[in-house]
Backbone bond lengths (Angstrom), bond angles and torsions (degrees), N, CA, C in turn:
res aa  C-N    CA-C-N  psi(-1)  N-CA   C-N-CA  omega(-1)  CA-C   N-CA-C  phi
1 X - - - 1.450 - - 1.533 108.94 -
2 X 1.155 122.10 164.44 1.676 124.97 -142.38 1.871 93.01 -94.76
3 X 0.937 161.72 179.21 1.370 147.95 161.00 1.490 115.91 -84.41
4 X 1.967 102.90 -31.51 1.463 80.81 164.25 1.150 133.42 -117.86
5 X 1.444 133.47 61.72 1.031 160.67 57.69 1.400 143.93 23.03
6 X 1.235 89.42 -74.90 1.679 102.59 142.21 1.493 146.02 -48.28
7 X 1.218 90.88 -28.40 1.518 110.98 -173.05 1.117 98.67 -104.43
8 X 1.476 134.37 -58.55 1.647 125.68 159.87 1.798 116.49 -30.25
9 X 1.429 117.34 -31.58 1.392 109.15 -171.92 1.382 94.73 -86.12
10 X 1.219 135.47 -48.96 1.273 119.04 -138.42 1.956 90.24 -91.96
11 X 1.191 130.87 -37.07 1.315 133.26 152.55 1.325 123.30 -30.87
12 X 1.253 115.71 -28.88 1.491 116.82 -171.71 1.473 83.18 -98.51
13 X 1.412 158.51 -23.77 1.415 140.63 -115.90 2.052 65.24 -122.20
14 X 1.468 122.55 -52.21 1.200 120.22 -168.93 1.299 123.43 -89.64
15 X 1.297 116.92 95.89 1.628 127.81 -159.98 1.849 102.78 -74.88
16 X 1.394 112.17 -43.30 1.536 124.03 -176.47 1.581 88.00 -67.54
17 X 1.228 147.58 7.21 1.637 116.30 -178.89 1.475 127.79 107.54
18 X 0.922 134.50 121.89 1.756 125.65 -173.09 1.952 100.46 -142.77
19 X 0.803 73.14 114.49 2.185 82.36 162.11 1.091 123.01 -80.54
20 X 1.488 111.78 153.42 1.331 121.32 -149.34 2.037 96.75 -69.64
21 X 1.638 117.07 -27.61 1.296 82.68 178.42 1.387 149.47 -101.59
22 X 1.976 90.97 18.75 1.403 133.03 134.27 1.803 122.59 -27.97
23 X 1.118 80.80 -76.73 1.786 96.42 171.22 1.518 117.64 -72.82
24 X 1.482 128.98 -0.84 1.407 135.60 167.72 1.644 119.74 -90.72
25 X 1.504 85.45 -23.35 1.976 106.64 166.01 1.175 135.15 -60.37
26 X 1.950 99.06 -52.13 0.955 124.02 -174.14 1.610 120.22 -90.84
27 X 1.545 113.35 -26.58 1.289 112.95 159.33 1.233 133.99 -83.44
28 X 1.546 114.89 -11.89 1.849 138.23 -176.27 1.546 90.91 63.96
29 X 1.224 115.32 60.10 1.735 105.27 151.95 1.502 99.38 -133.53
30 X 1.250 90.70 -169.90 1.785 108.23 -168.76 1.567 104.99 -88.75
31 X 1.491 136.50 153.82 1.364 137.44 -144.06 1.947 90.50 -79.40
32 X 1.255 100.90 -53.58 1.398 116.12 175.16 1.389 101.91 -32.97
33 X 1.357 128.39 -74.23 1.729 132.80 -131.31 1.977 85.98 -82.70
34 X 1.991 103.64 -38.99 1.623 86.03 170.82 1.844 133.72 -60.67
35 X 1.279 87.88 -31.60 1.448 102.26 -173.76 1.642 114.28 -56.79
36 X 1.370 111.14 -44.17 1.415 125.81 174.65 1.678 107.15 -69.36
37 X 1.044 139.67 -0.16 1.510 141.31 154.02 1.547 94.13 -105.57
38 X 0.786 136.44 -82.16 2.027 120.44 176.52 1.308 99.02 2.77
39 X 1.342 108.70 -65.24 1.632 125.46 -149.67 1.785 97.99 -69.49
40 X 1.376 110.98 -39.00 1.321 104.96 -173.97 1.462 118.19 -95.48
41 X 1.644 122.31 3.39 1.208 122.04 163.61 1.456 102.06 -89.05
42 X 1.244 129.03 -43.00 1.632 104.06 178.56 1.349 134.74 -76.45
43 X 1.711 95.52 5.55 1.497 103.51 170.19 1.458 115.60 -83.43
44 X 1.691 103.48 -21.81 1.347 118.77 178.22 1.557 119.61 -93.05
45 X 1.470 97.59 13.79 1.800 121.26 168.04 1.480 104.87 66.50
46 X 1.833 129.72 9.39 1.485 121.34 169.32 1.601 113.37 -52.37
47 X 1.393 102.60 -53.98 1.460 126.40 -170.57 1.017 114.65 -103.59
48 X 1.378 110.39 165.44 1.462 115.00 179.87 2.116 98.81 -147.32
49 X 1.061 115.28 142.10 1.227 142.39 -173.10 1.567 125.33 -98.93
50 X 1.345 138.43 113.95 1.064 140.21 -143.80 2.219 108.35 -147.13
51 X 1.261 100.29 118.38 1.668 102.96 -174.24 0.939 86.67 -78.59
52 X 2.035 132.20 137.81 1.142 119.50 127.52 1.607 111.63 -127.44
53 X 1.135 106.36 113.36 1.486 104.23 -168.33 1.652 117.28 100.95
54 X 1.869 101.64 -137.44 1.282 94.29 148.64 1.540 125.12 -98.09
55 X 1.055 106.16 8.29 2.104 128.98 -175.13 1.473 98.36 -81.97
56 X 1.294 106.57 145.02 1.077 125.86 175.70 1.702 104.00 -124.66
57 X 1.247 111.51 119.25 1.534 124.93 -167.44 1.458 117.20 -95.90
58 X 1.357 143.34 89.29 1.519 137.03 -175.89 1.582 98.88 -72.57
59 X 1.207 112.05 152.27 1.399 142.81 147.09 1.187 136.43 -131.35
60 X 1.457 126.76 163.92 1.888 120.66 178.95 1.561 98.38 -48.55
61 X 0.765 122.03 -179.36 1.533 126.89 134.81 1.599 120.09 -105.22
62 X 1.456 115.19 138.53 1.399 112.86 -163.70 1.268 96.14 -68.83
63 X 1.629 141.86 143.97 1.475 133.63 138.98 2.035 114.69 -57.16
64 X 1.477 119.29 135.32 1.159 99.88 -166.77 2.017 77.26 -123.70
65 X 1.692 98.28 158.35 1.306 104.22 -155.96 1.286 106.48 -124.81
Protein backbone atom coordinates (compact mmCIF):
# COMPACT_ATOMS: atom_id res chain seq x y z
CA UNK A 1 0.00 0.00 0.00
CA UNK A 2 1.31 3.46 -1.13
CA UNK A 3 2.52 5.44 2.23
CA UNK A 4 0.30 8.09 1.49
CA UNK A 5 -2.43 6.26 1.67
CA UNK A 6 -1.68 5.18 4.68
CA UNK A 7 -1.46 8.24 6.19
CA UNK A 8 -4.73 9.47 4.57
CA UNK A 9 -6.39 6.32 6.34
CA UNK A 10 -5.19 6.42 9.55
CA UNK A 11 -5.67 10.52 9.60
CA UNK A 12 -9.05 10.24 8.58
CA UNK A 13 -9.68 7.30 11.32
CA UNK A 14 -8.22 10.31 13.87
CA UNK A 15 -10.54 13.26 13.82
CA UNK A 16 -8.87 14.92 17.30
CA UNK A 17 -5.34 15.05 15.37
CA UNK A 18 -2.30 12.66 15.07
CA UNK A 19 1.52 13.74 14.75
CA UNK A 20 3.76 12.97 12.43
CA UNK A 21 5.50 10.48 14.90
CA UNK A 22 2.17 8.89 15.15
CA UNK A 23 2.11 8.44 11.49
CA UNK A 24 5.98 7.21 11.51
CA UNK A 25 4.59 4.19 13.75
CA UNK A 26 1.98 3.43 11.87
CA UNK A 27 3.56 3.49 8.46
CA UNK A 28 7.21 1.93 9.73
CA UNK A 29 9.15 4.77 8.15
CA UNK A 30 11.48 7.26 9.50
CA UNK A 31 9.79 10.69 10.99
CA UNK A 32 11.71 12.58 8.21
CA UNK A 33 10.71 10.42 4.97
CA UNK A 34 6.85 10.76 6.68
CA UNK A 35 7.02 14.32 7.13
CA UNK A 36 8.03 14.99 3.46
CA UNK A 37 4.58 13.29 2.27
CA UNK A 38 2.66 15.35 5.21
CA UNK A 39 4.27 18.17 3.50
CA UNK A 40 3.15 17.05 0.09
CA UNK A 41 -0.43 16.12 0.94
CA UNK A 42 -1.22 19.52 2.26
CA UNK A 43 0.21 21.01 -0.62
CA UNK A 44 -2.15 18.77 -2.45
CA UNK A 45 -4.97 20.36 -0.05
CA UNK A 46 -5.88 16.49 1.54
CA UNK A 47 -4.48 17.68 4.84
CA UNK A 48 -4.06 20.35 6.69
CA UNK A 49 -1.24 21.00 9.39
CA UNK A 50 -1.57 22.57 12.75
CA UNK A 51 1.43 23.98 15.50
CA UNK A 52 0.63 23.09 18.86
CA UNK A 53 3.48 23.48 20.94
CA UNK A 54 6.41 21.81 19.64
CA UNK A 55 3.82 19.05 17.84
CA UNK A 56 2.70 19.43 14.79
CA UNK A 57 -0.97 18.03 14.51
CA UNK A 58 -2.32 16.57 10.91
CA UNK A 59 -5.88 16.43 10.07
CA UNK A 60 -8.27 15.56 6.91
CA UNK A 61 -8.87 18.61 5.42
CA UNK A 62 -12.59 19.41 5.33
CA UNK A 63 -13.86 19.53 1.50
CA UNK A 64 -16.02 22.83 1.63
CA UNK A 65 -19.02 22.85 -0.91
Amino acid sequence: MNVEIKILNYVKKHPEGTMILDLASVVKAHRHTVKKYVYRLEGAGKIKIRKVGIAKLCYLKKVKK
